[in-house]
C-alpha positions in Angstrom: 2.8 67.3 15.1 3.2 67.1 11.2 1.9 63.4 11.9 -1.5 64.9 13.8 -1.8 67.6 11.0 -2.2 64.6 8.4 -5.1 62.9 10.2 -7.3 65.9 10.3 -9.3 64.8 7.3 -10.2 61.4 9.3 -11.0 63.9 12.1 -13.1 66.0 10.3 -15.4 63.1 8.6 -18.6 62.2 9.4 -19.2 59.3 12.5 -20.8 57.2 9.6 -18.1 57.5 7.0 -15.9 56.9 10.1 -17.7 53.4 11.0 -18.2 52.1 7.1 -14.7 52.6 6.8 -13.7 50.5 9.5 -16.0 48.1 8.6 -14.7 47.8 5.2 -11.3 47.3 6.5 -12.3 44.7 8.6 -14.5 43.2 5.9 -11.3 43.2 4.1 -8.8 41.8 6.9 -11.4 39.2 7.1 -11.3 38.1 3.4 -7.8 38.4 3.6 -7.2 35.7 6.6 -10.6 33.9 5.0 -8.5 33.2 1.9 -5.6 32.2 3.4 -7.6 29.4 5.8 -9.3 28.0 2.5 -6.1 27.7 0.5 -4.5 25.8 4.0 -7.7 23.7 3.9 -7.5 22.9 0.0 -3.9 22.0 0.9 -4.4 19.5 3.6 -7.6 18.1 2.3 -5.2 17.5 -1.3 -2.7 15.7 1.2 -5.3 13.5 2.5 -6.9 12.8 -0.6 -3.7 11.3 -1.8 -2.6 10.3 1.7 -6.2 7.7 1.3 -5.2 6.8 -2.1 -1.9 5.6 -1.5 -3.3 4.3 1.6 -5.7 1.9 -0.4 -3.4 1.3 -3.3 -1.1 -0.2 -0.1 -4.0 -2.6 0.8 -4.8 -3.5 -2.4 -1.7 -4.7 -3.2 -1.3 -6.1 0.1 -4.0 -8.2 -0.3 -3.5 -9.5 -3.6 0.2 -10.8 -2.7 -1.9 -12.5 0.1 -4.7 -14.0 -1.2 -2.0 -15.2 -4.5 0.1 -16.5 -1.7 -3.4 -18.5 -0.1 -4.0 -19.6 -3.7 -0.8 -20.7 -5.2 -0.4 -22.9 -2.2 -4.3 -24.4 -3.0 -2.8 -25.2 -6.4 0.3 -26.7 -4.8 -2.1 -29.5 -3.3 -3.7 -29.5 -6.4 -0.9 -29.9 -8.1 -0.1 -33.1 -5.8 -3.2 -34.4 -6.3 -4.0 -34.4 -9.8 -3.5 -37.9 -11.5 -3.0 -37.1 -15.2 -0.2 -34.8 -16.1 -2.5 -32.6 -18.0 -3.8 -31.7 -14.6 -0.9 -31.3 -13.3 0.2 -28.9 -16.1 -2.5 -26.7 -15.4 -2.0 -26.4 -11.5 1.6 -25.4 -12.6 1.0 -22.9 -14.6 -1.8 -21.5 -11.9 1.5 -21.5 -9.3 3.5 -20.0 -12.0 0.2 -17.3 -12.4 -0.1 -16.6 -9.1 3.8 -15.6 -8.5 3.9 -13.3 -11.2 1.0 -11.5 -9.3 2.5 -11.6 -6.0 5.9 -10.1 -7.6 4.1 -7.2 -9.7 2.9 -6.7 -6.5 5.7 -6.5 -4.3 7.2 -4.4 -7.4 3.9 -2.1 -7.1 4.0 -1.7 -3.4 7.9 -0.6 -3.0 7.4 1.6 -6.3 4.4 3.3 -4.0 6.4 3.7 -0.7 9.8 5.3 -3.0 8.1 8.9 -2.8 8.3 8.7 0.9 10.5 9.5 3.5 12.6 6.2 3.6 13.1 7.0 7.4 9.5 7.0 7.9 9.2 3.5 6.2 11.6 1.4 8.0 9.5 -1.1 9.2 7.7 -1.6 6.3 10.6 -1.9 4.2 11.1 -4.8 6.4 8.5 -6.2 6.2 8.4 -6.2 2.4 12.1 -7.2 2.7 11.3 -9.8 4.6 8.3 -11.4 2.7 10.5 -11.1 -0.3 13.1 -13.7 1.0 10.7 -15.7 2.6 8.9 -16.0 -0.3 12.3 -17.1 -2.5 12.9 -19.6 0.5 9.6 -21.1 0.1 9.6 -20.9 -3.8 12.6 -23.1 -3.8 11.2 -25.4 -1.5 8.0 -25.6 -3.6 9.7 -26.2 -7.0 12.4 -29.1 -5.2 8.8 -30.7 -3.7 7.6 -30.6 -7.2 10.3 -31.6 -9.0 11.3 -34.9 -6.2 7.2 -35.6 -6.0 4.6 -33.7 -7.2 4.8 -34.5 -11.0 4.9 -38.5 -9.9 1.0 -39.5 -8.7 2.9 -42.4 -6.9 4.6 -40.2 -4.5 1.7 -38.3 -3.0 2.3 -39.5 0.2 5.4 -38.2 0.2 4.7 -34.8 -1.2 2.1 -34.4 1.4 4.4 -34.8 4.2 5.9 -31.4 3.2 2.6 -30.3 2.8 0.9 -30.9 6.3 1.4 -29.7 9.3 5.1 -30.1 10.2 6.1 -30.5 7.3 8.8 -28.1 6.0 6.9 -26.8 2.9 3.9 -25.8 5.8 6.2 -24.2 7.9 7.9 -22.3 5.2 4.2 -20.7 4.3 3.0 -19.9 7.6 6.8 -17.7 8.0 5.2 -16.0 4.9 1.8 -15.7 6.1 
């Protein structure tokens, strides 16, 4: 009863003050669940704003340790074909280029994935773990090929037999490819 007692102000107003004041409270439950859906929204479109830029950091440095990969092997037949050892001097240090870049890149690409759930990234670490050691495999190949042929322009035969297809140096790239 004390409860009933209370109210009797609310009862005893006007119809009109009666309806702007439940507008206004609606008007303010609105704001209230208006503000809260544009925070959430900032908040996701924040998530995929970074989700896109680590997203195309990823492909960016995935495809600079590819197309390295695609050139230090061009410079590996350059290297075998050159005829003066200045030549070959400069498609060396192009090979040694070109790894460096495909390493800062593999160092880029895991330093990216670290701030995620390693769970998440299994595959991909992997993959990267796998490139890695294919990429030492064929590296050793690559400097034996050099050091046995491709500094001497009388055995470009030979060098090229690792080189095409069936040879082991070919086989070795495509396994990184």
């Amino acid at each position: 009863l004390r409860g009933i007692k209370k109210m009797k102000w609310f009862r005893n107003m006007r119809i009109a003050a009666k309806l702007i004041i439940g507008f206004l409270i609606v008007a303010l439950i609105t704001g209230i669940v208006g503000g809260i859906g544009i925070f959430a929204l900032r908040q996701v479109n924040n998530s995929y704003e970074e989700s896109f830029t680590d997203v195309a950091a990823a492909l960016e440095y995935t495809e600079l340790i590819s197309s390295s990969f695609q050139r230090m092997r061009m410079n590996l037949y350059g290297l075998v074909l050159a005829e003066s050892q200045q030549d070959k001097g400069y498609f060396l240090e192009r090979l040694d280029e070109f790894k460096g870049i495909i390493d800062e890149n593999i160092a880029a690409y895991r330093e990216l994935i670290a701030d995620y759930d390693q769970e998440l990234l299994v595959k991909e670490t992997a993959l990267i773990d796998g490139l890695q050691e294919n990429l030492i495999i064929f590296g050793s190949k690559k400097t034996d090929v050099i050091d046995r042929y491709g500094m001497d322009p009388e055995l470009q035969a030979e060098a090229f037999e690792q080189l095409r297809d069936g040879g082991e140096l070919r086989a070795l790239a495509l396994t990184v490819d």
